[in-house]
ChimeraX commands (.cxc) that place a marker at each C-alpha (Angstrom):
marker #1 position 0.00,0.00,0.00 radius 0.5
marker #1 position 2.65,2.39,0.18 radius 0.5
marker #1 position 5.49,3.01,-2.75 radius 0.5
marker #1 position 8.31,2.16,-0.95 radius 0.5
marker #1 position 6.77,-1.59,-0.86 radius 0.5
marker #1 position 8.38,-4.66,-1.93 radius 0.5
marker #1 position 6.27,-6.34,-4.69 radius 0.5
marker #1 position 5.01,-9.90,-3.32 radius 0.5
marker #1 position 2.36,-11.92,-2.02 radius 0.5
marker #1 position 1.84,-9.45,1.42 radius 0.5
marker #1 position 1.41,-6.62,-1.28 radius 0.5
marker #1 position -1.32,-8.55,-2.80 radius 0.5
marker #1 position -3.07,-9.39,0.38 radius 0.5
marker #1 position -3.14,-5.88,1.62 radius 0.5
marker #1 position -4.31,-4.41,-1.58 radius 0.5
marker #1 position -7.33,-6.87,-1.15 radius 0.5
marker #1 position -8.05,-6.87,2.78 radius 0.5
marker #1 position -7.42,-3.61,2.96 radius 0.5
marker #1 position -10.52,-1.90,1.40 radius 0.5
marker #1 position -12.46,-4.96,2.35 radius 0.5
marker #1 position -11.61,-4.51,6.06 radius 0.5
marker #1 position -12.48,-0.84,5.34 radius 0.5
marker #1 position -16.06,-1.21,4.49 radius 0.5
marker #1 position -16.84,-2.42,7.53 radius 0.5
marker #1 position -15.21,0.22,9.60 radius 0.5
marker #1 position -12.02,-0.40,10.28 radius 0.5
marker #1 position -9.48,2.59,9.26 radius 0.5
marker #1 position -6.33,1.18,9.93 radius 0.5
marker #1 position -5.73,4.48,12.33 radius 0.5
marker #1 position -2.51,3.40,13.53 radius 0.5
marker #1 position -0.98,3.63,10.34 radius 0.5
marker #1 position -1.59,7.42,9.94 radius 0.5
marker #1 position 0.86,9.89,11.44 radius 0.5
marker #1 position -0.36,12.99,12.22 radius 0.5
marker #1 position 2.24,15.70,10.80 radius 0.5
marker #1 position 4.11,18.54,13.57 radius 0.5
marker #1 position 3.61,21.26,11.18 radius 0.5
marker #1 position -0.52,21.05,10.12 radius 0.5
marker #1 position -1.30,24.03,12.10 radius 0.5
marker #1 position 1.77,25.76,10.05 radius 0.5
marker #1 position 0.04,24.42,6.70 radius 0.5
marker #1 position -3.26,25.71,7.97 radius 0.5
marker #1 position -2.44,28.73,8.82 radius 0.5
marker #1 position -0.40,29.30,5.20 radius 0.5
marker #1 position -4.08,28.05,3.82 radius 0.5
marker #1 position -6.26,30.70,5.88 radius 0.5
marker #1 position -4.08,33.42,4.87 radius 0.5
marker #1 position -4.28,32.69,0.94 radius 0.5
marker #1 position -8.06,32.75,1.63 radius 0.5
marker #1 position -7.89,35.86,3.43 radius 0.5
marker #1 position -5.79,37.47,0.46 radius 0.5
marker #1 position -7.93,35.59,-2.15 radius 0.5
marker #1 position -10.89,37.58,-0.79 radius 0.5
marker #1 position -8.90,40.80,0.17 radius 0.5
marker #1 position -7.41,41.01,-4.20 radius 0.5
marker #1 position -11.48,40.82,-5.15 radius 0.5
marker #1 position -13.21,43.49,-5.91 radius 0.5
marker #1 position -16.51,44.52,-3.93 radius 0.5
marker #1 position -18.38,45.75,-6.85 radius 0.5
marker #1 position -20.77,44.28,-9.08 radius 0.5
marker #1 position -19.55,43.14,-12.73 radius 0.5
marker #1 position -20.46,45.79,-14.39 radius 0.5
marker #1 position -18.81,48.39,-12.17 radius 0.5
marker #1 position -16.01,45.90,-11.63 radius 0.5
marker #1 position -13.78,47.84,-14.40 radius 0.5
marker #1 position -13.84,50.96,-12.32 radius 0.5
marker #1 position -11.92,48.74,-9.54 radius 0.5
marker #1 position -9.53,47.33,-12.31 radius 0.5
marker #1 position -8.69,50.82,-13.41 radius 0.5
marker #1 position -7.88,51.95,-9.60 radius 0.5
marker #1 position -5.87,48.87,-9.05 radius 0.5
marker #1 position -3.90,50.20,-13.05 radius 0.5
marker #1 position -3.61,53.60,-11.91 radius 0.5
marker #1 position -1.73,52.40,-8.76 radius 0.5
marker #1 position 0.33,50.19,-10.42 radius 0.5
marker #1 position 1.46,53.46,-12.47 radius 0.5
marker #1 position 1.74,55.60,-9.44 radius 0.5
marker #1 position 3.87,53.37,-7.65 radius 0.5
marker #1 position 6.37,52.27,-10.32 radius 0.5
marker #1 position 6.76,55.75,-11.65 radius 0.5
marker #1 position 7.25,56.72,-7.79 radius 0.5
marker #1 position 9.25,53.35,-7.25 radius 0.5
marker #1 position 11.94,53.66,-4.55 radius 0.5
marker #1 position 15.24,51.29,-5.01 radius 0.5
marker #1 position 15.76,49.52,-1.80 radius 0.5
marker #1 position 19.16,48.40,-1.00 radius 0.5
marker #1 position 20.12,44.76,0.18 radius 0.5
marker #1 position 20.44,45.85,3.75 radius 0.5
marker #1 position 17.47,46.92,4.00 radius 0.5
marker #1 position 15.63,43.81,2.21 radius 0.5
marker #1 position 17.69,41.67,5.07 radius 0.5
marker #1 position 15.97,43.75,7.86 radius 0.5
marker #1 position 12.60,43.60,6.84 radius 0.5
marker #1 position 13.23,39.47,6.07 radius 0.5
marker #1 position 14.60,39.50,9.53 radius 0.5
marker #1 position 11.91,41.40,10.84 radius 0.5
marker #1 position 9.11,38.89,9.07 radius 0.5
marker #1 position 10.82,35.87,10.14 radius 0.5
marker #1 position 10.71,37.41,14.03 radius 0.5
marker #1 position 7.25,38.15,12.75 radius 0.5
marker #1 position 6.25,34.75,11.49 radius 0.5
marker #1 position 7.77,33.63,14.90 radius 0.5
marker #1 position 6.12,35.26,16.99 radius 0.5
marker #1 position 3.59,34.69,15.62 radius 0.5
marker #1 position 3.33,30.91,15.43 radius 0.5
marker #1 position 4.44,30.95,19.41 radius 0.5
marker #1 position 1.71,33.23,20.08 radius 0.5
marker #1 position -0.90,30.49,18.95 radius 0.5
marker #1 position 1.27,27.81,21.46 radius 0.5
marker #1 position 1.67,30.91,24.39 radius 0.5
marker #1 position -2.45,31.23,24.00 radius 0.5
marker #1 position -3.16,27.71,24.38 radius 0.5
marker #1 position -1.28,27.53,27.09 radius 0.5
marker #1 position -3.05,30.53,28.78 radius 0.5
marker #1 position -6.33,29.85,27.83 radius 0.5
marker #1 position -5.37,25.85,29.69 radius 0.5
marker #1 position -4.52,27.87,32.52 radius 0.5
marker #1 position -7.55,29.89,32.67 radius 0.5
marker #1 position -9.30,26.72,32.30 radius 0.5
marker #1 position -8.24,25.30,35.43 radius 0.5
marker #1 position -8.53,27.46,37.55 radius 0.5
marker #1 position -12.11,27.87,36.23 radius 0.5
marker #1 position -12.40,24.31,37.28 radius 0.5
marker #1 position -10.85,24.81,40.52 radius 0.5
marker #1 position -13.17,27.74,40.78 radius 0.5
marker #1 position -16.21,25.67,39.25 radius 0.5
marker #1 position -15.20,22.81,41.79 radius 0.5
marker #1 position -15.18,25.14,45.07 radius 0.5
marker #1 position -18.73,26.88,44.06 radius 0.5
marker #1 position -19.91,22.94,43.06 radius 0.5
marker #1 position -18.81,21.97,46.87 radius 0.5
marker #1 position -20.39,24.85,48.61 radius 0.5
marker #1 position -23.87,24.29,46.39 radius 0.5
marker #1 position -23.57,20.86,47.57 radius 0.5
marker #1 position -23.04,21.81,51.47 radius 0.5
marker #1 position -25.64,24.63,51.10 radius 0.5
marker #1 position -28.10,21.80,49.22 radius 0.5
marker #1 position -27.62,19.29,51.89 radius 0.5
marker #1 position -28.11,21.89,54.44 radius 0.5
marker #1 position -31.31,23.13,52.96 radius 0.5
marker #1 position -32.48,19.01,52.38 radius 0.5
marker #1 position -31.83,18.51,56.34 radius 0.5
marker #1 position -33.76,21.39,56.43 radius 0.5
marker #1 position -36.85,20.40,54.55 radius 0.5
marker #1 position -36.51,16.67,56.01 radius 0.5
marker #1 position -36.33,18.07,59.75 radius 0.5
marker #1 position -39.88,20.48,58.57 radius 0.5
marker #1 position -41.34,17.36,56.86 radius 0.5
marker #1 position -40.69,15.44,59.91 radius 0.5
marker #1 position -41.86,18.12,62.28 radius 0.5
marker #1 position -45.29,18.00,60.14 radius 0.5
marker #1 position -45.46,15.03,60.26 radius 0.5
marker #1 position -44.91,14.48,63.95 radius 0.5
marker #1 position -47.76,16.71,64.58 radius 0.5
marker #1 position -50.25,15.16,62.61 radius 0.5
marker #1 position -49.82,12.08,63.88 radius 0.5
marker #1 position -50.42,13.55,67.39 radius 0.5
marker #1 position -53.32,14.70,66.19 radius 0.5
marker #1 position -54.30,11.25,65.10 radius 0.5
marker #1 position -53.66,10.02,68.87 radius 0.5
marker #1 position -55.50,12.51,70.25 radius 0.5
marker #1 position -58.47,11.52,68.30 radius 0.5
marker #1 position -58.31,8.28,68.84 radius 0.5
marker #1 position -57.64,8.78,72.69 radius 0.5
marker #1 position -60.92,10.95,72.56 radius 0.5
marker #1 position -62.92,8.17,70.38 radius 0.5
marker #1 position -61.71,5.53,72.69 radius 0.5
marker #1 position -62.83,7.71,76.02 radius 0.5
marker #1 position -66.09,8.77,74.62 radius 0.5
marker #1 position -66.45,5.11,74.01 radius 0.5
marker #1 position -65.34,4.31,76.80 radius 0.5
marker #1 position -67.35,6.19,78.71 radius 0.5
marker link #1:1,2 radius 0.2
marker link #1:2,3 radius 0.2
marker link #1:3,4 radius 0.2
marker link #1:4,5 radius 0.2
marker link #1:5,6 radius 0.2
marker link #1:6,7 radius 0.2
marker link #1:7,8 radius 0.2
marker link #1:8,9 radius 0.2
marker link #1:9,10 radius 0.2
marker link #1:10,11 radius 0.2
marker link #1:11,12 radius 0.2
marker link #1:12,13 radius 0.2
marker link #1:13,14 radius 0.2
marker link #1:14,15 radius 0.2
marker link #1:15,16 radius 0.2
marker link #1:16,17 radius 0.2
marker link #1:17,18 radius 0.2
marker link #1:18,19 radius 0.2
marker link #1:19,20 radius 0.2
marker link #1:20,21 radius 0.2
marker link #1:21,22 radius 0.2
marker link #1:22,23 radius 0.2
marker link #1:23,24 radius 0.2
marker link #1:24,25 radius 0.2
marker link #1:25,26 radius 0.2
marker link #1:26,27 radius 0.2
marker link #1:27,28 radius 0.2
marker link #1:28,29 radius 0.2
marker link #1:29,30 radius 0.2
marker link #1:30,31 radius 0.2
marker link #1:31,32 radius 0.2
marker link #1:32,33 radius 0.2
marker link #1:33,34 radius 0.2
marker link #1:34,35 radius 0.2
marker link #1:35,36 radius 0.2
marker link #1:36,37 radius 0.2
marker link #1:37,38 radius 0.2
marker link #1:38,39 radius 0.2
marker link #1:39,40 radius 0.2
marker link #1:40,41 radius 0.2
marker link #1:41,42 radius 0.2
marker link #1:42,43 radius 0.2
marker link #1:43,44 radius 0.2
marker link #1:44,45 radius 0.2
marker link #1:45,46 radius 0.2
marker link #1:46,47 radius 0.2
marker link #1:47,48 radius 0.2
marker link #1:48,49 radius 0.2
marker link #1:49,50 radius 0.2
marker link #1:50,51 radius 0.2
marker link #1:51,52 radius 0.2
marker link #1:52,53 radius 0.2
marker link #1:53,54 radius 0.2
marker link #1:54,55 radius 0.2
marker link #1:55,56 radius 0.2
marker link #1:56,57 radius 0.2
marker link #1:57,58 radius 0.2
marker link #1:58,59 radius 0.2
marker link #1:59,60 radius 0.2
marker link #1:60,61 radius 0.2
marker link #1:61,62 radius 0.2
marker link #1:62,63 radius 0.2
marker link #1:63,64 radius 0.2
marker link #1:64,65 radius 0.2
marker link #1:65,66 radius 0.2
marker link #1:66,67 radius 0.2
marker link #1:67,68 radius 0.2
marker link #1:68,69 radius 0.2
marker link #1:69,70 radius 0.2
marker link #1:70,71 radius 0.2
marker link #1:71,72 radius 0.2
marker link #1:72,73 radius 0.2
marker link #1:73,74 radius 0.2
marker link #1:74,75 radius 0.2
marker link #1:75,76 radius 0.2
marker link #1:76,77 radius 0.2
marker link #1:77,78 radius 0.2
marker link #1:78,79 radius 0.2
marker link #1:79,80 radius 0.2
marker link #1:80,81 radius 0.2
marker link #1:81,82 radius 0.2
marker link #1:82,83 radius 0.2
marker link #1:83,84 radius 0.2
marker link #1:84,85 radius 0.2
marker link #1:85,86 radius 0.2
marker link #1:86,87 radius 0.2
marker link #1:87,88 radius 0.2
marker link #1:88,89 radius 0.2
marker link #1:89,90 radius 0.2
marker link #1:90,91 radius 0.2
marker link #1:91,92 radius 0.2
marker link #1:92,93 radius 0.2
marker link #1:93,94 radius 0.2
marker link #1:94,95 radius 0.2
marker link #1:95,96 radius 0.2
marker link #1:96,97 radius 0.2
marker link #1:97,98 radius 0.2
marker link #1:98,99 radius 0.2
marker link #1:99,100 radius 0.2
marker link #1:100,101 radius 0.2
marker link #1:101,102 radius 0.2
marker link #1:102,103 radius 0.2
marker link #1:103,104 radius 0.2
marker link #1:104,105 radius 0.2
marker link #1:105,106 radius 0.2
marker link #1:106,107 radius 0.2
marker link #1:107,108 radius 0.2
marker link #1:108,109 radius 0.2
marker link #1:109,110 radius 0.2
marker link #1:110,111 radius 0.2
marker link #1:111,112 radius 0.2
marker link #1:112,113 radius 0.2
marker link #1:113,114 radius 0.2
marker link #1:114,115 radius 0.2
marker link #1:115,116 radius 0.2
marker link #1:116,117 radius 0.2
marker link #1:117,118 radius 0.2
marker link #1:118,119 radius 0.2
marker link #1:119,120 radius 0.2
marker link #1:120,121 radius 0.2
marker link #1:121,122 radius 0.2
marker link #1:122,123 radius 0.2
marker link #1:123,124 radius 0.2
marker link #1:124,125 radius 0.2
marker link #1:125,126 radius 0.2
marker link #1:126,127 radius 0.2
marker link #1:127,128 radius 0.2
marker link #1:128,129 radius 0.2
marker link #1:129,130 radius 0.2
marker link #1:130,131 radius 0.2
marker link #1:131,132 radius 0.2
marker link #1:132,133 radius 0.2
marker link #1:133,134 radius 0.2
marker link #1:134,135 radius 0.2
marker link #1:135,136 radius 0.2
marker link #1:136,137 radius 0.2
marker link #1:137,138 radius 0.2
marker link #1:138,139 radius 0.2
marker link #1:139,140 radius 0.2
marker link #1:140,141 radius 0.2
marker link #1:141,142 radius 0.2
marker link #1:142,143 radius 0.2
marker link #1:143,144 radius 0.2
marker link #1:144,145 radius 0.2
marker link #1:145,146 radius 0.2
marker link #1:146,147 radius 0.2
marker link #1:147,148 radius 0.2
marker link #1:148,149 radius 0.2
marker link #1:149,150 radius 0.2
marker link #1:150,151 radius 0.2
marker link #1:151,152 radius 0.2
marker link #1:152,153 radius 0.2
marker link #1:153,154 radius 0.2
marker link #1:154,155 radius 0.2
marker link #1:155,156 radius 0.2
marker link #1:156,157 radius 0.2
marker link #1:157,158 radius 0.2
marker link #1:158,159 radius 0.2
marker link #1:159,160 radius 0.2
marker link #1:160,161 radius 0.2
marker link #1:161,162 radius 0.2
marker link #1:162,163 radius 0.2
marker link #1:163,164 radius 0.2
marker link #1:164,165 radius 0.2
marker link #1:165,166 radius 0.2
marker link #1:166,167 radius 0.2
marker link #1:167,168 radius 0.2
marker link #1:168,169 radius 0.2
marker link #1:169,170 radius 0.2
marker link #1:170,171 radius 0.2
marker link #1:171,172 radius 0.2
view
């Protein structure tokens, strides 16, 4: 199943079992690696979206030209108004996007890690507030039980002392 494969009988039985094993649900997960950089690939992937959308124009077709014709008349403006840059300069701004770029893909690791901090102490927070609702609810069921028994204590004096007054009427 994979290029690097020696041709022979095993070759043969995996291209076989393989998708047969597969349609009945077994992916053969193991065998996948998941790659360090995806979130690097993702993020190169979101920002060609963003610039996809950020290069279109907002207009309508049939207004669209009038956008084409701003985007021309900048081009002009700028390479009539071009400015050489030296190679020093070009190595300080590539420094400067690569401590960019940096930063910037630490910042995503830095904010995980924050927002996993924030997280437990929520929890610890979450966990103190769950343990004093649970005091304060067992309080106010001892309290209710103790009220329910109280009510019921009393009617079932009641119930004596009508039956100790039906037996001495009776009685009597």
């Amino acid at each position: 199943m994979y290029p690097n494969t020696e041709p022979g009988f095993p070759l043969f039985q995996n291209l076989v079992y393989m998708p047969y094993w597969q349609l009945y649900g077994e992916l053969f997960l193991e065998q996948f690696y998941v790659q360090d950089n995806n979130e690097l690939v993702w993020k190169f992937h979101r920002f060609s979206l963003i610039q996809e959308y950020y290069d279109r124009s907002s207009l309508v077709p049939p207004f669209i030209i009038l956008s084409h014709l701003k985007i021309f008349i900048l081009y002009i403006k700028n390479r009539c108004t071009e400015i050489t840059e030296t190679d020093a300069e070009n190595e300080k701004l590539a420094i400067l996007e690569k401590d960019a770029v940096y930063s910037h893909l630490n910042s995503s690791t830095r904010l995980r890690r924050r927002r996993a901090r924030n997280m437990d102490a929520e929890k610890d927070g979450f966990e103190a507030s769950y343990e004093k609702d649970t005091d304060l609810s067992l309080q106010e069921q001892i309290n209710v039980l103790s009220s329910d028994v109280d009510i019921i204590l009393k009617t079932v004096k009641q119930i004596m002392a009508t039956k100790t007054e039906c037996i001495d009427s009776r009685g009597s």
